[in-house]
Backbone bond lengths (Angstrom), bond angles and torsions (degrees), N, CA, C in turn:
res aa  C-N    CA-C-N  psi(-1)  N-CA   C-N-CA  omega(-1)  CA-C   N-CA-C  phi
1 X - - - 1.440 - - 1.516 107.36 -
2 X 1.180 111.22 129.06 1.477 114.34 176.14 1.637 110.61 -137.15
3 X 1.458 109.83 139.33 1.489 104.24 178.02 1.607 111.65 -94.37
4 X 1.569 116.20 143.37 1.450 105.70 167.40 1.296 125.47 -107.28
5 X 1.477 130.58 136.35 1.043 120.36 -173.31 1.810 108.24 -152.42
6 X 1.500 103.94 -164.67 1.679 91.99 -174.20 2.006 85.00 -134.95
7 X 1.178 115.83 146.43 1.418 116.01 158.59 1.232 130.14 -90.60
8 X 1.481 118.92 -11.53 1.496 131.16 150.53 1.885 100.16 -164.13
9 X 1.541 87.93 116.74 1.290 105.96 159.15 1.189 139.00 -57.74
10 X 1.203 125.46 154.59 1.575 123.59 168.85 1.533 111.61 -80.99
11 X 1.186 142.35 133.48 1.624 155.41 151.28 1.655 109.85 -17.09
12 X 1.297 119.68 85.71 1.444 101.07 171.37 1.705 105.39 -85.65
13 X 1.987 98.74 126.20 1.337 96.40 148.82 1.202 129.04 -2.87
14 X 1.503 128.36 130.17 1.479 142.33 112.14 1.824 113.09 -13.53
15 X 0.795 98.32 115.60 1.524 103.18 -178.44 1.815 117.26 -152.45
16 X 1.651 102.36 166.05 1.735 88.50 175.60 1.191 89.80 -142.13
17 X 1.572 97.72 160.34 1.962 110.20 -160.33 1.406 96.11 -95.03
18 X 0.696 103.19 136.28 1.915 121.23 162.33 1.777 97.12 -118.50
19 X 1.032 129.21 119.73 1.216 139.65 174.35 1.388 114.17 40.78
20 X 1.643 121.61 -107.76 1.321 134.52 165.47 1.288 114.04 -80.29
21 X 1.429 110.16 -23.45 1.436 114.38 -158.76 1.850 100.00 -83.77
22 X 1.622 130.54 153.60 1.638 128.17 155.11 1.434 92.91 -121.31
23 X 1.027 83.68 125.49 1.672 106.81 162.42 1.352 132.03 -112.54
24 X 1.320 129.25 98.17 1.353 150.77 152.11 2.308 99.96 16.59
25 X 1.105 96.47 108.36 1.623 97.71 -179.46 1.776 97.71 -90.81
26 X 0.921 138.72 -56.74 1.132 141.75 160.19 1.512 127.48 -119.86
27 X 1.671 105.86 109.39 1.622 124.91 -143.75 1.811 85.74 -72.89
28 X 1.640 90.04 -63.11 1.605 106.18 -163.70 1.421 130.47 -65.78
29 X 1.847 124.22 12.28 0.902 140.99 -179.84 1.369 111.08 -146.03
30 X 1.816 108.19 78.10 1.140 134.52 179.69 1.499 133.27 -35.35
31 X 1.820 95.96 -46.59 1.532 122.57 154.33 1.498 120.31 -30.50
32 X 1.235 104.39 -40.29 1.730 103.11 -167.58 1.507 100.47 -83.36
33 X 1.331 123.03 105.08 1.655 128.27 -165.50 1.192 107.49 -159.31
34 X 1.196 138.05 139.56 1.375 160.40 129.98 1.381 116.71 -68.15
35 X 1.514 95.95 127.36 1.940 111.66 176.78 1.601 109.77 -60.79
36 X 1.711 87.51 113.55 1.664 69.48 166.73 1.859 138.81 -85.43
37 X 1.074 83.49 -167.87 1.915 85.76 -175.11 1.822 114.29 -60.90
38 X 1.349 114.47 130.77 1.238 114.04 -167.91 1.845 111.13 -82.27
39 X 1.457 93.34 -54.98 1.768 114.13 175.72 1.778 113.61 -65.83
40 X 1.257 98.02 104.98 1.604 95.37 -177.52 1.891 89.88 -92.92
41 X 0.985 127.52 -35.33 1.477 119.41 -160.73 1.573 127.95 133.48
42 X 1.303 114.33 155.82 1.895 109.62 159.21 1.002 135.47 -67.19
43 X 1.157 119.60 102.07 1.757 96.77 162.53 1.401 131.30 -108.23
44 X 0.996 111.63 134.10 1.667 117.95 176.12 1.412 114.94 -116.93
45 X 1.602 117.42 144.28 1.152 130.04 -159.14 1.551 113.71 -131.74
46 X 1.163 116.26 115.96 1.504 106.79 167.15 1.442 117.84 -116.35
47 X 1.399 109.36 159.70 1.735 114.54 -164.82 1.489 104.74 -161.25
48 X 1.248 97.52 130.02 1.696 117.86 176.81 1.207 102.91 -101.41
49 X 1.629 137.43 137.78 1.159 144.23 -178.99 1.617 106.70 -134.46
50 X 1.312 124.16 113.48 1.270 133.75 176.36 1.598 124.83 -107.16
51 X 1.921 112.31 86.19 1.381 77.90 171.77 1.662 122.45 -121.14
52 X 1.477 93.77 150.74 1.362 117.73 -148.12 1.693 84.78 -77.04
53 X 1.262 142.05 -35.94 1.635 138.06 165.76 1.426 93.78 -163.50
54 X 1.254 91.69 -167.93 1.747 112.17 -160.33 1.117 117.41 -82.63
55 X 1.472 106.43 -12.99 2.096 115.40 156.85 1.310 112.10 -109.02
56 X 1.514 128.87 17.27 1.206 131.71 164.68 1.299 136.33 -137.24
57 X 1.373 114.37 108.86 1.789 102.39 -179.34 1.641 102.74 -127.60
58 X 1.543 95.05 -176.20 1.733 104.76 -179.72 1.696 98.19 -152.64
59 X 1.395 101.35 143.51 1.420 107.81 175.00 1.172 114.43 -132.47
60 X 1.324 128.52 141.67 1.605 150.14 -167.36 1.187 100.63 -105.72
61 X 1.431 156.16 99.81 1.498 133.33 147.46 1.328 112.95 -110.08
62 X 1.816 109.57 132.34 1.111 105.75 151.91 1.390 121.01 -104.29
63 X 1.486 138.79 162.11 1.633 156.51 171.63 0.607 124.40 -112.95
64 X 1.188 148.99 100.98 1.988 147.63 175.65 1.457 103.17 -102.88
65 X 1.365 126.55 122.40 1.417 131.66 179.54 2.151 94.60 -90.39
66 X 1.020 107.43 143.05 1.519 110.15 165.54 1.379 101.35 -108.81
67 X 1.461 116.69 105.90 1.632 92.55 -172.15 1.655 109.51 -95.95
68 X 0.964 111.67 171.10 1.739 124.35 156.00 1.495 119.99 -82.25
69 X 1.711 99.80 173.54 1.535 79.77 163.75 1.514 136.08 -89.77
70 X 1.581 103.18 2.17 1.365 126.73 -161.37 2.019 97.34 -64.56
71 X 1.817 119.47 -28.54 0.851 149.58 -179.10 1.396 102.16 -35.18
72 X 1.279 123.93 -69.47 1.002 149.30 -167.62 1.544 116.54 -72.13
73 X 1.574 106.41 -24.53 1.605 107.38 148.46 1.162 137.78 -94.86
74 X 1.440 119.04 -22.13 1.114 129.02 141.86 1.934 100.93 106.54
75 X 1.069 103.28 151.22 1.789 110.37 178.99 1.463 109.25 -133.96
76 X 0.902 115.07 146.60 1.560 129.69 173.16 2.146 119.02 -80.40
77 X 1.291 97.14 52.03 1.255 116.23 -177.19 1.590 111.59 -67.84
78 X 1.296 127.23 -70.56 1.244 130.59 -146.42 1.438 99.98 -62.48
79 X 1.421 119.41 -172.10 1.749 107.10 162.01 0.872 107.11 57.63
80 X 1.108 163.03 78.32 1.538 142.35 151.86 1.559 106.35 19.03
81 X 1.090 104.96 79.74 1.464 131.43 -174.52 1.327 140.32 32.22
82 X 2.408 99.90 18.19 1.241 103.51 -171.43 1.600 115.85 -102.58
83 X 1.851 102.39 24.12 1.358 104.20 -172.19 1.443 97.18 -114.44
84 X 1.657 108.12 147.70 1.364 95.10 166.31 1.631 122.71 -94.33
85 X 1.380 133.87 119.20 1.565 107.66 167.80 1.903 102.83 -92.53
86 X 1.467 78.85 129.16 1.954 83.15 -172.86 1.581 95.83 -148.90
87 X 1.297 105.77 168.73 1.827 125.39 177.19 1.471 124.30 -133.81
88 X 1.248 113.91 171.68 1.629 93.30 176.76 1.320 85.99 -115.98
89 X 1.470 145.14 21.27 1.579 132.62 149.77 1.373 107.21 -143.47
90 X 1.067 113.53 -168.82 1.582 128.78 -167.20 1.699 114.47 -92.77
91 X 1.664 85.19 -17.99 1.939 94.20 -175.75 1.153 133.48 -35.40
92 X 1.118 138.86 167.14 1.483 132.72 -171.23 1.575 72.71 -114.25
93 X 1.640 92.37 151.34 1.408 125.12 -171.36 2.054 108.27 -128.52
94 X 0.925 99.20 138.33 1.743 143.77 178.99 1.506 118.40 -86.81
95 X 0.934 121.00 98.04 2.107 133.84 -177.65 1.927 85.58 -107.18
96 X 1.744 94.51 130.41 1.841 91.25 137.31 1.225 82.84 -142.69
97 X 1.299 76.37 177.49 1.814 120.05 -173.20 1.454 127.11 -171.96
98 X 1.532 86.90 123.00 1.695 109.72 177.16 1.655 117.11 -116.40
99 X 1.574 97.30 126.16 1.457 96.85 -177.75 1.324 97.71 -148.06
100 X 1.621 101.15 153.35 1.533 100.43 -161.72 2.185 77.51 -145.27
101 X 1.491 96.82 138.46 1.773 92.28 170.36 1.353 93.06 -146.79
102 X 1.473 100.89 152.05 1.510 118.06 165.89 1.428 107.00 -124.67
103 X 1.180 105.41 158.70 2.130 123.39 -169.70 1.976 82.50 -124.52
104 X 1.447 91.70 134.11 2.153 109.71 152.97 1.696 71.00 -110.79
């Protein structure tokens, strides 16, 4: 289980929603910003790893995000802070994953 979060955020734009989409209300005056959300949430991960020999395995993962509501506003985390991870709700979110590798 690990929590994600930011210890100082980057300023998201002033913006206005058109559906899914936020759009920048004033692009060229950077200043005009709201702090974004600090608490992205828990996540915990579980994973089964099977290997069948030493040139064969298989992996099971599941991901459950616990989100916050900060989620839903979103922070400029990834990238050195030029990605956004954001949502259009607060929901807790669901990862699988199947991977299977072989070694010659």
């Amino acid at each position: 289980m690990e929590r994600w979060g930011v210890n100082d955020p980057f300023d998201y734009p002033i913006s206005i929603d058109a559906g899914p989409f936020r759009i920048p209300a004033i692009p060229a005056l950077a200043f005009f910003a709201t702090e974004a959300g600090r608490d992205i949430g828990v996540f915990t991960r579980l994973r089964f790893i099977c290997r069948y020999s030493d040139e064969l395995s298989f992996m099971l993962s599941w991901d459950h995000l616990f989100a916050s509501s900060d989620v839903a506003e979103g922070s400029f985390i990834f990238s050195n802070g030029l990605e956004l991870l954001s949502g259009s709700t607060d929901d807790d979110a669901d990862y699988f994953e199947f991977e299977s590798r072989v070694r010659f």
